[in-house]
N, C-alpha and C positions, 0 to 999 in steps of 0.2 A: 578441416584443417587439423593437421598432429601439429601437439605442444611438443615441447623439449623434453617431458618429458615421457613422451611417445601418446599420449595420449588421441585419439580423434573428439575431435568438439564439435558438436550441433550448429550451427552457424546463428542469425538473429532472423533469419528469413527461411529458418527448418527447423525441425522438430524427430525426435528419435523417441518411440517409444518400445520397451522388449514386453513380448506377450507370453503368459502362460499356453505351451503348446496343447494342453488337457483342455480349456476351455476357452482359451483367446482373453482370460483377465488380463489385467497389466498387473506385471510381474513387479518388487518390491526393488530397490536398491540392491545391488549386488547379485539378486537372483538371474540363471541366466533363463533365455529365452528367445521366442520368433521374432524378427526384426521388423518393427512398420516403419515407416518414413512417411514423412508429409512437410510439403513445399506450404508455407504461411505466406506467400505471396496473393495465392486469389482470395479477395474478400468474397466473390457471390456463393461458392461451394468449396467444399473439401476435396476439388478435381483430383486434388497431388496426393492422394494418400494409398500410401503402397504398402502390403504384407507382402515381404519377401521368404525364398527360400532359407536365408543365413539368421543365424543364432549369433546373441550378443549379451553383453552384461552390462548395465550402464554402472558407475562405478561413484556417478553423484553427481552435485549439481553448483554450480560456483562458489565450489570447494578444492579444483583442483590444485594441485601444490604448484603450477607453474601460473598460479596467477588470474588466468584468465577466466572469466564468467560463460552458463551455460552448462548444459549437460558434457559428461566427458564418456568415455564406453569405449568397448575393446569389442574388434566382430571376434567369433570364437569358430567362423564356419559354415559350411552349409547343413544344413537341414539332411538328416538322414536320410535315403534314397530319393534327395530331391532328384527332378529330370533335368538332363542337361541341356539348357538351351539358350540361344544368342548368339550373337555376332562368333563372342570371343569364346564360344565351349562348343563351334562346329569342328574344331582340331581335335576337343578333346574326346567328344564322341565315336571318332573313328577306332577309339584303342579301349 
């Protein structure tokens, strides 16, 4: 979900963590980095946890100025010569 004031927030049943691209640590506040995601829905495994192509910054943590609690972060992109692929980058591919 974007706040007002443009921000995207982590939901209470997700989880955003940005990775240092040199070793896969997690990266600090404000550093940016590789983007993981993980759904906190399945209690038996960590099914939902995703390293994506895209870079992000997470910008802190219910601290945003519009109020709302949770992590808040800006995506900054994709991954440098990531490959293109899915649904929605079979258009882009052809060019």
């Amino acid at each position: 979900m974007q706040c007002e004031e443009g921000h995207p927030h982590a939901s209470i049943f997700s989880d955003i963590i940005i990775r240092n691209h040199n070793d896969f640590s997690v990266c600090a506040e404000g550093e940016p980095g590789i983007i993981q995601v993980l759904s906190l829905i399945p209690e038996s495994y960590p099914g939902h946890s995703l390293l994506t192509e895209d870079r992000g910054v997470i910008f802190g943590e219910d601290n945003c100025p519009c109020g709302r609690k949770g992590k808040y972060f800006k995506i900054l992109g994709r991954v440098k010569n990531a490959e293109l692929r899915g649904c929605s980058d079979t258009y882009a591919a052809q060019f």
